[in-house]
TIMIDREN-576492 format. One record per residue (C-alpha): x, y, z; chain; residue in one letter. Coordinates in steps of 0.05 Angstrom, whole numbers, plus 5000, padded with zeros to 4 digits. Each point is the difference from the previous one (the first is absolute). Example, Ala and Ser with C-alpha at 12.3 -4.5 7.8 and 13.67 -1.06 7.14 Angstrom:
2
PT	X	Y	Z	chain	resn
PT	5246	4910	5156	A	A
PT	5027	5069	4987	A	S
! end
This chain:
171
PT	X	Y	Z	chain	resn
PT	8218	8908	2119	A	X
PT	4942	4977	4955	A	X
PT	4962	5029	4960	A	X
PT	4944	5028	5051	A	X
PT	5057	5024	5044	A	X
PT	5024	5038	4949	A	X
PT	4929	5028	4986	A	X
PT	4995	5022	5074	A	X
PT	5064	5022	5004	A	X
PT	4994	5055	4948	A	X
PT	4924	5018	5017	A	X
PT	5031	5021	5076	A	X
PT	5054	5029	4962	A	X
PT	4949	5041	4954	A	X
PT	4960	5019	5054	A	X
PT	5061	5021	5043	A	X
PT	5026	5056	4940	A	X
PT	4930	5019	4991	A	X
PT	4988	5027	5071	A	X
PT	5071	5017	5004	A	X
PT	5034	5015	4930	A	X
PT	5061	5025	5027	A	X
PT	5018	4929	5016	A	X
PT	5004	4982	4924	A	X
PT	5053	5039	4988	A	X
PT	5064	4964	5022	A	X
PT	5072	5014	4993	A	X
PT	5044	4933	4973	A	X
PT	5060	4991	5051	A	X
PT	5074	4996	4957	A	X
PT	5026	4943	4953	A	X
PT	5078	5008	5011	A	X
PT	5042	4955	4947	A	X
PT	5066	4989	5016	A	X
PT	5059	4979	4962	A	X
PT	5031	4938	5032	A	X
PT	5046	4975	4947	A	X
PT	5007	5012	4923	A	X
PT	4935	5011	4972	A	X
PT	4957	4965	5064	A	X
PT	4956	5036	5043	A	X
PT	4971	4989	5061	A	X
PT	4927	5040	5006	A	X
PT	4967	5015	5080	A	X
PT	4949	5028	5012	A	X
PT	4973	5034	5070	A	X
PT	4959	4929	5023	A	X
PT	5069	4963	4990	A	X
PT	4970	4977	4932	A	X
PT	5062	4976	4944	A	X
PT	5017	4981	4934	A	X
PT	5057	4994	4957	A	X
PT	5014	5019	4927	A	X
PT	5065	4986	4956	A	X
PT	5009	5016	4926	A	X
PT	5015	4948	4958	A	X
PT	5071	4978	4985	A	X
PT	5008	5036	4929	A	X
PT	4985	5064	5035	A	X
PT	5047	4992	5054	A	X
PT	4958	4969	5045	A	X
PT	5000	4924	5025	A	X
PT	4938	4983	4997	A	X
PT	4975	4986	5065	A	X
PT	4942	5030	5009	A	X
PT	4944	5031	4957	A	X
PT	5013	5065	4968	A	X
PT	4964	5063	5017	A	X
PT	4969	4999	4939	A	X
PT	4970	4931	5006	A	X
PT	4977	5022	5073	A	X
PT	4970	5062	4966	A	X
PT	4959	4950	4949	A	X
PT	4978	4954	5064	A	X
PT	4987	5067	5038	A	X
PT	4938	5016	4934	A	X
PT	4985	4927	4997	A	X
PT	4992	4997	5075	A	X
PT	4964	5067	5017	A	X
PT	4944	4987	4957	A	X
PT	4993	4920	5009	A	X
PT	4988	5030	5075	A	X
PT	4957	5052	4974	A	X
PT	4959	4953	4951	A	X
PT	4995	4951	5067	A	X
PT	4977	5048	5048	A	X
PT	4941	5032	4940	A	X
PT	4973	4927	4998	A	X
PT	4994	4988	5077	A	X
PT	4967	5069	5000	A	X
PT	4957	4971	4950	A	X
PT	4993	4935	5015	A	X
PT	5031	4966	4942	A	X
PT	5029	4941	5007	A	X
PT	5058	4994	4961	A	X
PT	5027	4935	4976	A	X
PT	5063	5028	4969	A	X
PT	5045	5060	4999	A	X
PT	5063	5010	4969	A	X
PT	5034	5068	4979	A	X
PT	5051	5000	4954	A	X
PT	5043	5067	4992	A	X
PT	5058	4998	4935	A	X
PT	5037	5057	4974	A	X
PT	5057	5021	4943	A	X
PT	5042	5045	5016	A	X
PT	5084	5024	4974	A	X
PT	5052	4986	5039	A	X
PT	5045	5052	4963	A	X
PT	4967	5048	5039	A	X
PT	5005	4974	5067	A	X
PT	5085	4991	4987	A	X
PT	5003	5066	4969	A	X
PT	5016	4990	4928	A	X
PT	4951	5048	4979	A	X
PT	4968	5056	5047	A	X
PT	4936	5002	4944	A	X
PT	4983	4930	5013	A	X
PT	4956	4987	5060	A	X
PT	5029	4961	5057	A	X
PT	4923	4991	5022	A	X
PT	4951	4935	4979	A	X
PT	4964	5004	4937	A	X
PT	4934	4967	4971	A	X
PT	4980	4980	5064	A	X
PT	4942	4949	5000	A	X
PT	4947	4966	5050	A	X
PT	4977	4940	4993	A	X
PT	4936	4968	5042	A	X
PT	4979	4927	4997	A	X
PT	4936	5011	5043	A	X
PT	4947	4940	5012	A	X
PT	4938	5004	5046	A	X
PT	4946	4952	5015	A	X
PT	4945	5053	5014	A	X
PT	5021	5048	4942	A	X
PT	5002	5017	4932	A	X
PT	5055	5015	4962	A	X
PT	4961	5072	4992	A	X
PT	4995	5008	5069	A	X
PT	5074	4974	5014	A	X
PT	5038	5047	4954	A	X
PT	4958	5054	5035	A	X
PT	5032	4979	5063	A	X
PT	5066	5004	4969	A	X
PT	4993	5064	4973	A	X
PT	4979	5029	5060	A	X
PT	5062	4969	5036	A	X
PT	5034	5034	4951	A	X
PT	4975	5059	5012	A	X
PT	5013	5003	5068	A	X
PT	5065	4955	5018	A	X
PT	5059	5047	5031	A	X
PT	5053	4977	4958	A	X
PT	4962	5000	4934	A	X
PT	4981	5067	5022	A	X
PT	5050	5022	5017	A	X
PT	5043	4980	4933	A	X
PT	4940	5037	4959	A	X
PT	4999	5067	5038	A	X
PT	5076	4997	5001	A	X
PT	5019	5056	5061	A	X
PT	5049	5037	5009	A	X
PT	5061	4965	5039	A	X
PT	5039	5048	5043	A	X
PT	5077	4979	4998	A	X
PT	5038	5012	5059	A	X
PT	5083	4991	5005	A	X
PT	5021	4992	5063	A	X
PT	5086	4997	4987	A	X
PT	5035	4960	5066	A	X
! end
């Protein structure tokens, strides 16, 4: 879908949760990950969607697939390159590139238990935008991108950090 079908797309889709908010409010089906072998997982979700992650082979793993934590990096850079994309349709920018770049640091010692006061989670996470428009300043485009920002789930999301109810289910 181009750009104008985008556009059109999220003016019906506007209009739609205006007269009817309650249809903005959505509940995300389940991600199940299951352990196949090793440290490989095989991830489904409700509309039969799939992917695979693996650690790598000094943690265990064998490689095979991404880790979760790359797929939580691509997750950021993903959400708000779609984000950033759908702002500029709205806006009729016409982008000539878009890239999103997502890096972290983080300690493995924490994630292997060596030390329960060092964090197992990603640190210094940063963003990176290589934006280019034909139509646009560069004013005008980091605007856009801050806006994006602003309003992309998974960037969201990470910044409000919710609460995230754990529930053991023992076979």
């Amino acid at each position: 879908m181009g750009a104008s079908g985008i556009k059109t797309a999220l003016e019906k889709l506007g209009q739609t949760f205006a007269s009817q908010p309650e249809k903005a409010l959505v509940k995300h089906a389940p991600v199940t990950a299951t352990l196949e072998s090793g440290l490989a997982c095989r991830i489904t979700g409700a509309a039969g969607e799939e992917l695979k992650t693996d650690m790598p082979g000094a943690m265990g793993g064998n490689a095979s697939a991404p880790s979760p934590g790359w797929l939580f990096r691509a997750s950021l850079a993903s959400c708000l390159t779609t984000v950033i994309g759908m702002r500029a349709a709205q806006l009729g920018i016409d982008l000539s590139k878009l890239e999103v770049a997502v890096e972290s640091e983080g300690n493995n010692k924490g994630m292997i238990g060596l030390d329960d006061r060092i964090s197992a989670g990603m640190s210094g996470l940063r963003t990176t935008v290589q934006i280019a428009a034909r139509n646009r300043t560069p004013q005008e485009l980091d605007e856009l991108v801050a806006w994006a920002e602003k309003h992309s789930p998974v960037s969201c999301t990470l910044r409000e950090s919710p609460c995230n109810a754990l529930i053991i289910r023992t076979a």
